[in-house]
Structure formats: C-alpha cells, structure tokens
N, C-alpha and C positions, 0 to 999 in steps of 0.2 A: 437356540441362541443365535444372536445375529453375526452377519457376515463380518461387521466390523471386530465384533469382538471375540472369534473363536478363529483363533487365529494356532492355538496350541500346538495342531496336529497338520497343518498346510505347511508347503513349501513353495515360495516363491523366489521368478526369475526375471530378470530384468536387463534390457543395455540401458547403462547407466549414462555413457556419452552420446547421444540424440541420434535420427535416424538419418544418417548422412555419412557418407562413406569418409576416411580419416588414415593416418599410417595406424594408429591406432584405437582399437572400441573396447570399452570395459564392461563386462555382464557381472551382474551381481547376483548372487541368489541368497537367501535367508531362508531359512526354518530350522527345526528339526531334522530333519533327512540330506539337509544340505552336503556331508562331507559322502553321504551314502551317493548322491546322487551324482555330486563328482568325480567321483572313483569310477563311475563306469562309464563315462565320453572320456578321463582324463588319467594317461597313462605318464609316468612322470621317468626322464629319460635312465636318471639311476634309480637301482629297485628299492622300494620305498613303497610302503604299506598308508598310503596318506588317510586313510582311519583312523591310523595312531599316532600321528604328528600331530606337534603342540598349534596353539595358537600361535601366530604373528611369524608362520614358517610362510616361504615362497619358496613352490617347487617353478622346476622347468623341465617341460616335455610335450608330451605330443595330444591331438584329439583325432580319431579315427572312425570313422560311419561306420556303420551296421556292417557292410561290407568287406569291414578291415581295409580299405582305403584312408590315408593320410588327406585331414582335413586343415589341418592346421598345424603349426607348433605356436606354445604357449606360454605365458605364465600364470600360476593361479597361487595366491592369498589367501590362505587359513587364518580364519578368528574364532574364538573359542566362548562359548557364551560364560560370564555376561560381558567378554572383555572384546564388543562391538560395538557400529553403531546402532544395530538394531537391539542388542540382548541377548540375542538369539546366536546360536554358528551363524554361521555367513562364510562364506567366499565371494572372492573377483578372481574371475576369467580375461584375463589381459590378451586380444588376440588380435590380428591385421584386422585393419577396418573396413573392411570389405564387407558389402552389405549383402551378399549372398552369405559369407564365413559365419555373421552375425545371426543369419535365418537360419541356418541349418543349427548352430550349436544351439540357439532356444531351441529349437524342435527337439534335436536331441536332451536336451534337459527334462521340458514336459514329456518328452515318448516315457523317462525314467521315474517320473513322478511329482515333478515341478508344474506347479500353477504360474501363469503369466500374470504377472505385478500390472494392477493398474496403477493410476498416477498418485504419486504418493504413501504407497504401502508400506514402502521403509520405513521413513518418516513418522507413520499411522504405527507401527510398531515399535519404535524405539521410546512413543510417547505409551505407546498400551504396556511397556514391560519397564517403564519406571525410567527410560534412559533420559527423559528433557518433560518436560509440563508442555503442556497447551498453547501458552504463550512463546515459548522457547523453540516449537516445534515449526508455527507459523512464522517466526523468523527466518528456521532456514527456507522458505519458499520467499522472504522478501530479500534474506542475500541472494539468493538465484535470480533474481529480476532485478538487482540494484544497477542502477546506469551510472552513477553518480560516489566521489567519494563520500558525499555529505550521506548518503542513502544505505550505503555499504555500510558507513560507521555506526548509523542509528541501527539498523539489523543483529550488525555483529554484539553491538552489547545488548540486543536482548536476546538474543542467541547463548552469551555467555550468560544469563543470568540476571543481570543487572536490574529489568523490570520485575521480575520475579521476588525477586528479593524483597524488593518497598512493598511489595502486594502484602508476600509473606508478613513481614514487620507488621504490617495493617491489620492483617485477620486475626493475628497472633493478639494484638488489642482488642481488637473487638471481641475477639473470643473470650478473653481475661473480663471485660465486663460483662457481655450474656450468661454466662456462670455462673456471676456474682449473681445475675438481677433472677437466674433462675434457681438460684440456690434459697434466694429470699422466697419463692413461692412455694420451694417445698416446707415452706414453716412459715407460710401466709396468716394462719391460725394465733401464732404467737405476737405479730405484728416486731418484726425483728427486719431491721435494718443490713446488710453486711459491708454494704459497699458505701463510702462515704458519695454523697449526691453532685457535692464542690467538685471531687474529684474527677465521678465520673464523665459532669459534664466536661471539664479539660478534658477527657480525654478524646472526648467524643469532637472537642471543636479541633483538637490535632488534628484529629482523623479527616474532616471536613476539608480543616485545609487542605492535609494532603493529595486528596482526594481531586481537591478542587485544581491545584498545581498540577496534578496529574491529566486534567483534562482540558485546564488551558495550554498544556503541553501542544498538544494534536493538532491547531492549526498549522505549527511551523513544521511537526513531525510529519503532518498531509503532505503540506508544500516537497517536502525533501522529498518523500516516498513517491509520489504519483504527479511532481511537478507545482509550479506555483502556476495558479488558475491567472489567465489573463485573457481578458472579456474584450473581443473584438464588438462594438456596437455602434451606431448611430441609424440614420437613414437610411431610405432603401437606396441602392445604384450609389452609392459613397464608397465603392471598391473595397470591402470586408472580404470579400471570398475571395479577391485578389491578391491582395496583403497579405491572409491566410498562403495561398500558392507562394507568395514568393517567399515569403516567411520559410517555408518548410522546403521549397524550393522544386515541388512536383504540385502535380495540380490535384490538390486533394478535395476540390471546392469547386463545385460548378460557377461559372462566369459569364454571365448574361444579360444585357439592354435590358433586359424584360423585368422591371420593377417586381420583386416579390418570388425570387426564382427562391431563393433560401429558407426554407420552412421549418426545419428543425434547425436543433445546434450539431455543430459537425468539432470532433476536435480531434488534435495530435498532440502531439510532443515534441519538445525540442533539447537538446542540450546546447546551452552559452554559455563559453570558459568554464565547464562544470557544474552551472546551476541549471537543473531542468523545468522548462517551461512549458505548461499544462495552454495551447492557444485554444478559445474555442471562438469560432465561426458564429456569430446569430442572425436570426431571420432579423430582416431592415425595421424599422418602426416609422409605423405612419398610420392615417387611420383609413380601416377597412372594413368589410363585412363579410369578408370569406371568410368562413370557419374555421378552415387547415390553417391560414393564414394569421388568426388570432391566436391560435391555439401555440404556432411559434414567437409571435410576440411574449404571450407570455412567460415561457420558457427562457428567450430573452430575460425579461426582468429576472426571472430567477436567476441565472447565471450569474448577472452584473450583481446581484445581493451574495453570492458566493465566490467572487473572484476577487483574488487579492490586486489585481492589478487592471486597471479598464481604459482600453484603447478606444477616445471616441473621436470616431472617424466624419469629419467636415469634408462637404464636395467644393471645393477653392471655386469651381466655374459655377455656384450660385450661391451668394454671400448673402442674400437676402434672405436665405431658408437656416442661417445662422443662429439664430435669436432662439427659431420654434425648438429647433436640435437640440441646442444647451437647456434650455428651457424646460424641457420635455425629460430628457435622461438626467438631471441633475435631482430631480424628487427621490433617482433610484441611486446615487451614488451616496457611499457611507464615506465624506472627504477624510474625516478624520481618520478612519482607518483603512481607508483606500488608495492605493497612488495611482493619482489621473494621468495620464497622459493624450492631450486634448494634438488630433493626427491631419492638418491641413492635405489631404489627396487632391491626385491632378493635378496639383503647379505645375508642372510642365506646359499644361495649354493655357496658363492665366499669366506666366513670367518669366524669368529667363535665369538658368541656371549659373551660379556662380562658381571660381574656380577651387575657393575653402571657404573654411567659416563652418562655425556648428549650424546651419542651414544651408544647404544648398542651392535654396532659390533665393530670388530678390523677393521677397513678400511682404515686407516689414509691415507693412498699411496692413496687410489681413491679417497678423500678427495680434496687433494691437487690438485690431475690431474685436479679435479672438476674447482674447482679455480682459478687454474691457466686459465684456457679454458674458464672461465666466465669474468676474468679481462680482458683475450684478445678480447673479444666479445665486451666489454664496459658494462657489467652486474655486479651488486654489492647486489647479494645476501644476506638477511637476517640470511639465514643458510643456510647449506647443512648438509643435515640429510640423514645417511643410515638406512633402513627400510626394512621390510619383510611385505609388505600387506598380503599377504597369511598367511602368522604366529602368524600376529597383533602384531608385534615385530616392539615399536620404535613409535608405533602413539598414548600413550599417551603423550609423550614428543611433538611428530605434535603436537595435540590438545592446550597445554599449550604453546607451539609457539605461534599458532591462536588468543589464547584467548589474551596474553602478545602483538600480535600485532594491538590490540583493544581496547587498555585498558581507552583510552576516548576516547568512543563510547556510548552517551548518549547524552540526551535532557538537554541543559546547561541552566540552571536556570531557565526563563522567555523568554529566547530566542527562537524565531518561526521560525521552521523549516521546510516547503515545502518537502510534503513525497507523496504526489502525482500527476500521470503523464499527470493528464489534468490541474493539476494546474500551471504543470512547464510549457507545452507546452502555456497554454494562457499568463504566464509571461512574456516566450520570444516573443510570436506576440506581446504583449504590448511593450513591452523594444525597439523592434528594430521598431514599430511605431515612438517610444519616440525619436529615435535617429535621427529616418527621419525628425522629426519634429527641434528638435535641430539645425542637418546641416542647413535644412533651414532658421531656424530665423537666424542665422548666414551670411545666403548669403544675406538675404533681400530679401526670396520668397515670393510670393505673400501669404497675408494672410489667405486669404480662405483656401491654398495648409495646408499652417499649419496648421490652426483650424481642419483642415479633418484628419492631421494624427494623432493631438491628442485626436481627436473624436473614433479613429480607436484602441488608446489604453485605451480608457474607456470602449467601447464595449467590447474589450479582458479583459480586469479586472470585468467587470461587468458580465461574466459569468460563471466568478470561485463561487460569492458567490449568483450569482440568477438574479442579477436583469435585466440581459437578459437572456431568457433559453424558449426553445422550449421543445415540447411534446417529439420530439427526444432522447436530449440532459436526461432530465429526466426520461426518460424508461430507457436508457444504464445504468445513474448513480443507478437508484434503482434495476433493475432486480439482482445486486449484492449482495442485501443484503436476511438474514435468514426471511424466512415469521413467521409472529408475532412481528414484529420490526418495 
C-alpha cells in the first residue's frame, strides 16, 4: 500500500506555527498512538492519568528530557477521534517558542514513536478519513495564502462547503440519468425506453449551463486568488522594468541602456486598497534575430493575451516610434475585454512638471498624438497617462487608475467562484464530455455511446472533490501546502 494512503498505524508530529521563534509554538501530532505518546514527554501538574481523559480536555503541566530535567511547562489539547480536525486522536502541545524548546520536544516525540509530518499530512488526512473532500481540503491551503479579503472570502466558502455542494447536486443528476440510460441496456433486447429523451436532454443542457457558469466563474476567481494579471509591454528601453521596480518599490527587474536586457517575464504582486495586483515585467518588442531574444518576445505576446490589464509603455523622448508601438501591440490586445492603459514615460526630459491635475506634466500635444494613433489602430484606451518611472512622478495617480479599474472585484454574496486551475481544467473535460453527450442524444446515438460520455463527465467532476483520486494526483495537491497543516 502506498505512503499516501496507509496512514492507519503511523503517528505523526508537527509545529504547527512556522519555523521562527514566537512567545508561543503550537506542535501538533495525529494518529493512533497520539495520547500514548504524550503521556511520556508530558507530565500534567495534578495527577491525572491523560490516557483516560475525554476529548476537548486542556491539561497543564510540565515536559522533562530523558534526564529528568525540566524542559518546558505546558499546555496540551486532547481530541478524541472522530471529534478532530484530522479524524484521528490528535493533540497540541502549546509551549515557549523558542526554537531549541520546539527541536528537542519533536525529537522527544519521534524518540517515542512519532513520524515527522511533511507538508500537509493533517490536511492529507482529515480528507483520507472522511473529515472535508478534495475540494474543501485545497481551500484550506488557499486560506493560508489569502492576502486579500476578496481571496480569504472565496476560500472560506469553499472551505465551508459551498463548491461542493453545486458539484454534489451535479453528479447527483447526472447520475439519475446514467442509470436510466444503463438500465435501458440491460433490456437492450426488448428495445424499451425508460427515461423520456425531452427530458433527459433538459437535463443535460442544466447541467451544461451549470457547468459552464462554473467555469466562467474562474477568471474573476484567478484574479482574486493569485492577483489581477497586468502586462507591463511596449518597446525595448521604454522603462518596463523600471515601472516594474518602482511599482513594487525594490528592484526586482534588472535596469539597463542596453536594448534587450529583459528576456523572460519577470512578475510580482502587489496589494492596492485590497485588490492584488499580479505585475508582470516583458521582454521589449522589436525586431531581432537572437533566439533567447525571440523566444521572450513571444512569451510577451502570451502574457498580454492573458492579462486582464496591459500597461503600454511609449518612450515621450521619441514620438516618432509612436505609430510602429501602437501599431504593433494592438493585433495583440483583446480591447473589448481588456483595459488599456496607454503609459507616456520620461516626461520629465520632454516637459515640465505641473503642480496638480490628473497629469502631472504639461504634455497635452503627446497626449492627443497618443489618441489619435490609438483611435486609428482600433484601440480605446482607458487613459493615457504621462509618467516619469525613474522620478516616481505620475504612478500614484497609475495606482488609483488600477485600483478604480477594479472596483467590483470581490467574492459576490454566496456566489461560488472557481479560483482553481485543476478545477477549471476538470470542468471543462466535464462540460465538453456533457456536450458530446448532448449532440448525441440529439442525433439518436446509440446509448451506450451516451451513457460513456456522461460517465466520462462524472469522472471529471468526481476528481475535483475526491471521489476519484490516485496517490498521484494527492501528493501534487498536498506537497503545496506549509508542513503542520
């Protein structure tokens, strides 16, 4: 049996609060053996047999070394299976956070019979012993990384449930007609009907929609989760990886005269008033015959087809290279569903800085040039903003652009949003199952053909929240999260 899933006869141990000293550090251990292996690093100050104490008891006393020296005093948390987060007994060891106090009590824990928890083991367990699904499990690893409340809110209802549920209702249909359609083959012989064909297709075009709602969900659930993508591009030496640095406000982006210094995409994150911003860096566009150099152009173009927001950056000190710019990156912007913001750099060496105004510089005339070059391109910019990356003249105004073009950019009510990329990816093998299946009940394919492709989109839904999942599929998903979780 595999490691993942023989978990029956192990005990595992873990600091729960990260590896950094603290007034206090929480160890957690789970298994079987748990209260067994307690009891002997953990002596509790009145006498009290904590073998035979209930669940959801807090003793307080002392931990002492092999030596019968005083290592600590304590508190430790009794849970009683299945009335934990794992399933399992379980205890917490509440003790000074001292990162020596921390080393010695896991040691003493394994000297007694405890395994040391890699990342995610809790977690890996409380979904292996029935306590959360698949779905519900990988949430709590997207509330432990939420920076945002919009991020934290999408988490927490699928944490409680909430995705799970629509799934459930889903298969739960689908299931009610694969029955049907296989119940007809076991009396294929008689040519008997069971399920009316009207009906089934309704049900199957519900499921479609839902399906489909569900996975145009995951653009805005991306954005919340992992930041709204915004594509720093234009030409080379037009101050991108400057912008980038001041943006983020450390120099995360090398900065250089030398045309062509940025060859891959480089990106970070930001939070603005709460909304997190995914920046990515790209190589300049122009044309070349270096190979590394083409090969981040390209990349470039990807990005800008994947970002909800594209920063294209004009060099003010040569307006003549205007035209080829907008020209050029405009075949790659989706205007409709993109918001441009077209970024004048350098004014500071072409004009003279004003004292207000939603502009900073006097540039009105390269303003217009802007505009007009943008209209004729078929581009309908959100602004055109003159700026001085170098100066940081002009990007708190960006910034409040960014943030005002976000401004419902949040987890709407009760509504369940799809923020993650194996969960988009099995929606759509479900969905376009579902559609195969559709056409055919349509044409009068043979039923078996149907029953297979809707079997083929409960497999795909069944391994967003578990109920199909290999050892594989469960190492990728846990190895992500913080060990002690």
């Amino acid at each position: 049996m595999s490691e993942i899933t023989n978990i029956e006869d192990t005990t595992i141990c873990a600091c729960s609060t990260g590896n950094c000293s603290g007034a206090v550090a929480v160890i957690r251990i789970s298994g079987p053996r748990t209260v067994d292996i307690v009891s002997k690093v953990f002596k509790p100050k009145r006498d009290a047999d904590i073998t035979k104490v209930p669940g959801y008891t807090l003793l307080y006393g002392y931990v002492y070394r092999q030596d019968g020296t005083l290592l600590d005093d304590v508190l430790v948390s009794i849970f009683k299976a299945p009335h934990s987060y794992t399933g399992e007994d379980a205890a917490e060891i509440s003790c000074h956070g001292s990162n020596y106090i921390v080393r010695e009590l896991l040691t003493m824990l394994a000297d007694n019979g405890a395994k040391y928890a890699a990342g995610g083991d809790f977690t890996k367990r409380a979904f292996l012993n029935g306590k959360m699904d698949l779905a519900q499990a990988e949430a709590v690893c997207d509330l432990i990384s939420s920076e945002t409340k919009a991020a934290h809110d999408v988490a927490m209802q699928q944490m409680r449930g909430g995705f799970s549920k629509e799934l459930e209702a889903m298969r739960t249909n689908l299931l009610q007609i694969v029955s049907l359609l296989e119940l007809e083959l076991d009396f294929s012989d008689e040519d008997v009907q069971f399920a009316d064909r009207k009906e089934l297709q309704k049900l199957l075009d519900d499921s479609c929609t839902q399906i489909n709602s569900l996975i145009s969900s995951f653009k805005l659930g991306n954005a919340i989760k992992n930041g709204v993508p915004v594509a720093i591009v234009g030409a080379t030496n037009t101050g991108k990886s400057t912008l980038l640095n001041a943006l983020l406000k450390e120099d995360r982006a090398i900065v250089s005269s030398i045309a062509g210094t940025t060859r891959d995409t480089i990106e970070d994150v930001m939070n603005l008033d709460g909304v997190l911003f995914r920046f990515i860096d790209t190589a300049g566009i122009r044309s070349t015959l270096e190979q590394i150099e083409l090969m981040g152009i390209e990349r470039t173009f990807y990005k800008i087809r994947q970002a909800s927001i594209v920063l294209m950056m004009l060099d003010s000190t040569e307006p003549d290279k205007f035209q080829e710019s907008i020209s050029s990156l405009s075949k790659k912007i989706n205007n409709a569903e993109q918001t441009l913001f077209i970024l004048l750099n350098k004014c500071d060496k072409v004009s003279k800085p004003k004292e207000s105004g939603p502009s900073l510089f006097d540039a009105s005339e390269l303003v217009e040039q802007v505009r007009a070059l943008a209209t004729e391109a078929g581009l309908s910019p959100s602004a055109i903003l003159p700026i001085s990356a170098r100066q940081k003249v002009g990007l708190d105004v960006l910034e409040s652009m960014l943030v005002a073009s976000q401004k419902d950019i949040s987890a709407p009510g009760n509504m369940v949003l799809v923020s993650n990329m194996r969960h988009y990816t099995a929606l759509k093998d479900a969905y376009n199952a579902l559609l195969r299946a559709n056409v055919a009940l349509g044409e009068n394919v043979s039923t078996d053909l149907v029953a297979q492709d809707i079997r083929e989109s409960l497999y795909s839904i069944g391994t967003i929240v578990g109920a199909v999942s290999t050892d594989e599929i469960l190492g990728n998903i846990f190895k992500n999260f913080c060990i002690g979780k």
